[in-house]
Every structure is written in C-alpha cells, then in structure tokens.
N, C-alpha and C positions, 0 to 999 in steps of 0.2 A: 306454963311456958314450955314450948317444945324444945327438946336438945337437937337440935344438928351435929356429928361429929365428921369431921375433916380426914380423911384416913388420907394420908400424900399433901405436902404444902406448898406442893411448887408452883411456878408460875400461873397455871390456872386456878387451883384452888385460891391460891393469895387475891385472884380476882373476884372471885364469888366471895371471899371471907368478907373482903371490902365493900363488897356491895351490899350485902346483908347485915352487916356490923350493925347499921340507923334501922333496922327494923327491931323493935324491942317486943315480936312473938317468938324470938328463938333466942336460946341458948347457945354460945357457937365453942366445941370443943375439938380441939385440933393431936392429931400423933402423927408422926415422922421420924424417922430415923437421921436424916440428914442435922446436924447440929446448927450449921445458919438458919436452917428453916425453924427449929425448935426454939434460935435465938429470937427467930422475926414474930412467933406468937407469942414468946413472953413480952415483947416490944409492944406488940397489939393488947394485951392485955388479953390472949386468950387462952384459956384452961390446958394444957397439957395433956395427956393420959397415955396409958400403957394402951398395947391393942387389946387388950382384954378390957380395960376400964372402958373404952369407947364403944366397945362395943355392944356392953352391957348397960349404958345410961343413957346412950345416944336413941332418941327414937325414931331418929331419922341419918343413914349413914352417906356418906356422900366420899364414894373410893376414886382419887384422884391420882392414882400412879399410874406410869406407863403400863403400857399392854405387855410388855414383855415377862413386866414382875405380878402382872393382875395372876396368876393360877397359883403362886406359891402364896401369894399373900390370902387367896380365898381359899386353900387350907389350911393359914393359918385360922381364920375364923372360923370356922365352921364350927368348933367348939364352942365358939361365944357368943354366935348369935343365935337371936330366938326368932319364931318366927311370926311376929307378930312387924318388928323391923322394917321401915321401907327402907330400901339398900338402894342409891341412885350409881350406876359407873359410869367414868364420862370416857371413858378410855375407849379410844378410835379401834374398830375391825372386831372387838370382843362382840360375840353376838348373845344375844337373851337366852338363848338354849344355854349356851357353853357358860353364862354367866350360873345360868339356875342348879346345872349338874355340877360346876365346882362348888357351890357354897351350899345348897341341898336344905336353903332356909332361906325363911326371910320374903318379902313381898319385892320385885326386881324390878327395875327400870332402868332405861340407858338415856344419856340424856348428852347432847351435844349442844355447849354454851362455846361463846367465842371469847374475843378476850374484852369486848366493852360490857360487857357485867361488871367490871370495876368501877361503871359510873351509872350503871344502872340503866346501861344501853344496851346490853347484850339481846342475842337472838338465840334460842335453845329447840330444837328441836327434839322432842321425847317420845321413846317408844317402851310400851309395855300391855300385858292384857292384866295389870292390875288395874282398878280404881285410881284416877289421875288429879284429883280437886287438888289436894292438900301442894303436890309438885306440881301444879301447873300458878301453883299460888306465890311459892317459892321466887321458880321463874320469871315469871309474870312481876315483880316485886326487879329483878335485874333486869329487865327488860323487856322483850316478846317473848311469850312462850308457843311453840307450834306442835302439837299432835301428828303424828305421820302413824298412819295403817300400814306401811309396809317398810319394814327393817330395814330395805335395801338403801331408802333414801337417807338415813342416818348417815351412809358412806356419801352422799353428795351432800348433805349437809355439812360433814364433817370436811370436806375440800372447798365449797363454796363459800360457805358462811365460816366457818373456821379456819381454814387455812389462808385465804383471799387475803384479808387483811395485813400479813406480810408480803405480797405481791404489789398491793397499793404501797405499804412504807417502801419498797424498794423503788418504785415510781417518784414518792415523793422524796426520798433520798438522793434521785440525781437532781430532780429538782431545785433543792438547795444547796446542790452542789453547785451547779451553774448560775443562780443567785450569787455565789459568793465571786461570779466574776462580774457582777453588773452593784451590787451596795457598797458604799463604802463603808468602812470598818464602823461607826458608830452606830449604823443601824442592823438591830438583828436579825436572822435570817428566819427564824423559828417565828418572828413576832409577821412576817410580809406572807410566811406558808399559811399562818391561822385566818389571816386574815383574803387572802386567795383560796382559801378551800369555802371558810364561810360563803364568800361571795357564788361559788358551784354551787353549796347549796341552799341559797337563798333562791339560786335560776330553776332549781328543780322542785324545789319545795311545795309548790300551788298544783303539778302535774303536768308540767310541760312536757308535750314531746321534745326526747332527746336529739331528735334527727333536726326539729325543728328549731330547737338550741344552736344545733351545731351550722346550719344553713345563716342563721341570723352573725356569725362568726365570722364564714365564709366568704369571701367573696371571689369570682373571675378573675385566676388569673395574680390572687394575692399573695400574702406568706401566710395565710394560716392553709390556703388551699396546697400550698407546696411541701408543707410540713404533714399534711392531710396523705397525701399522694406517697409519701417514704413513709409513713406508717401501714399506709395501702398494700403496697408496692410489698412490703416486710411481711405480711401477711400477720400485723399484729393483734387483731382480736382474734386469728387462728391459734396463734402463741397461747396468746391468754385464755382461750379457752381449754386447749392441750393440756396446759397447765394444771387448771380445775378437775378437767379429767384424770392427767397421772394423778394426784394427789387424792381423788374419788376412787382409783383402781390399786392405789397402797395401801387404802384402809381394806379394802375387802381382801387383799393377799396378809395384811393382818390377820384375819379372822382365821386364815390359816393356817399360819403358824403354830 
C-alpha cells in the first residue's frame, strides 16, 4: 500500500483527503500545525505525524499550504526527504524551477485540483518532466486529470478551473437570495437551487449548443430577452472573463514573490 502524506490540511487538502479516503491503494497521513486541522484528522481517522515522520514514510507527498509559507516549509524538509519521493505542490504561482531549488530532492510536480475532488469530481491540471502514471492515477481517482506541456497554463488553470467556482456560488448566492422573495417559508431554498441547476445540466449534458439553448429560451421582445439585453448592456461576460484573467495574472505575480 502506498503512503500519501498531507503536508497543510486545509480547505483543499480536506478535499482531496475526502476523496481518496474509499480508495483502499493508499495510505493517507496528514501534519499541520493549525490545531482545528489536527482535530479534523484525528475525526477522520487519519494518522498524524511530525514533518519529519511524513516525510520519511510517505511515498508520495502532497504540500498543501499557501504559497507565501511553501519556501520556509521546503527548508524545513530538505533534510528529510529522500529522493526517491514524488513531492506533488498544489500551491498557486510556485513554479517547478523554484519548487526543485528549494527542496533540492525528491521527484516534483505541481498540480492544480479545484475543490470538487471532495466528490470525486474534481479537475487537476499537472505539470512536471517527471514520469506521470502513478499521479495522473491519483487524480484521475478525484476526478479528471489533464497533462499541460507548458507551466504557464497551470496559472489559467489555477483561475479558470480553480478559482471560477467561487464566481458561480456568488451567482448562485443572489440566486437564492431572491428565491426567498418568491417561496414561502416551508419550502427550502437550497432544495429548488439543486433542483434548477440539475435541470441546466441535464439541457447541456447530450452537447447542445449553448447559444442554441439560449435562443429556444428567448424569445422577441420577452423578459428573458430584456434580462438578456442588461446583462449585455453590463458587459457581463466581459466581467466574468476579467475576472478569470486577474485571478490568472495573481498567480503568475505569485511566482514572484
């Protein structure tokens, strides 16, 4: 059985921890400094360890802290690991050069999952010029796993695929805001969003054009056409694209830093 060890337990790792838990080819051992997080894996039922122990039993490491603390943290290890190690980082603007000179061991890869890896939906994007089977297995186990030959698109992965998903809950957040001025109080809001999202994508699901979606919606002169026209009008897929893009051009000022 392989060891996977968790170096950082927060929101993203507790995603990937959850999704790989039901796969019984790995071992899953977690360290963190933070004490909620430390309470959340004894909760999980998953091993503990010092940074030394993880990173001496883990055969596979997976470093999930912010970018800011990824350079001190990869001197702390450089002592303890060997280089036989796959070391995955998922930390946004760190680049493969700057990962391979701080830790100065170990087999490296960068890998960008988003947060549906906790149902084994995610989408990961991985860059390395190591041997990829074993992590494209991993991945591929949470959900899609994608290969990219050029580093740069990690940083639109890392806005597109990673960050988007807060963009939509904040869509679907006024959403049910305004829900709660149309149900009455017995019926839930959360229970009418699942079932309107399903319904999107059961319309997209076979490969429909979108445009063609959206015209069968439409019609001359309606209220979906006038609601169409002040999203127009707003320049809102300009927004939303803007959007993708800062959050693509703060990972590469990452890499900066």
């Amino acid at each position: 059985m392989r060891k996977i060890g968790f170096i950082g337990c927060g929101h993203m790792a507790k995603a990937l921890i959850k999704g790989l838990k039901s796969n019984k080819s790995y071992e899953i051992l977690g360290h963190d400094r933070n004490k909620t997080n430390i309470v959340w894996l004894e909760h999980e039922k998953i091993s503990f360890c010092t940074l030394k122990e993880i990173c001496q039993k883990s055969d596979i490491l997976m470093i999930c802290v912010k970018p800011k603390d990824m350079y001190d943290l990869c001197f702390e290890m450089q002592s303890y690991v060997g280089k036989e190690v796959k070391i995955i980082s998922i930390a946004a603007g760190i680049t493969l050069e700057n990962l391979q000179t701080a830790l100065s061991a170990g087999k490296i890869y960068r890998a960008m999952p988003n947060i549906g890896a906790r149902h084994n939906l995610g989408i990961t994007s991985i860059f390395s010029f190591e041997e990829k089977d074993e992590i494209l297995d991993i991945f591929n186990y949470l959900g899609k796993a994608l290969v990219v030959e050029d580093e740069d698109k990690i940083n639109l992965h890392t806005s597109l695929i990673g960050s988007t998903p807060a963009f939509y809950f904040e869509i679907i957040n006024e959403f049910e805001n305004r829900l709660a001025e149309l149900l009455p109080d017995d019926i839930a809001r959360r229970d009418i969003t699942l079932l309107f999202l399903t319904s999107l994508i059961s319309a997209i699901q076979n490969g429909e054009n979108l445009d063609d979606l959206i015209q069968s919606i439409k019609s001359k002169g309606g209220t979906t056409e006038a609601g169409l026209n002040i999203l127009y009008d707003k320049g809102f897929t300009s927004i939303f694209s803007e959007a993708i893009n800062t959050a693509k051009n703060r990972a590469a000022e990452l890499s900066m830093d």
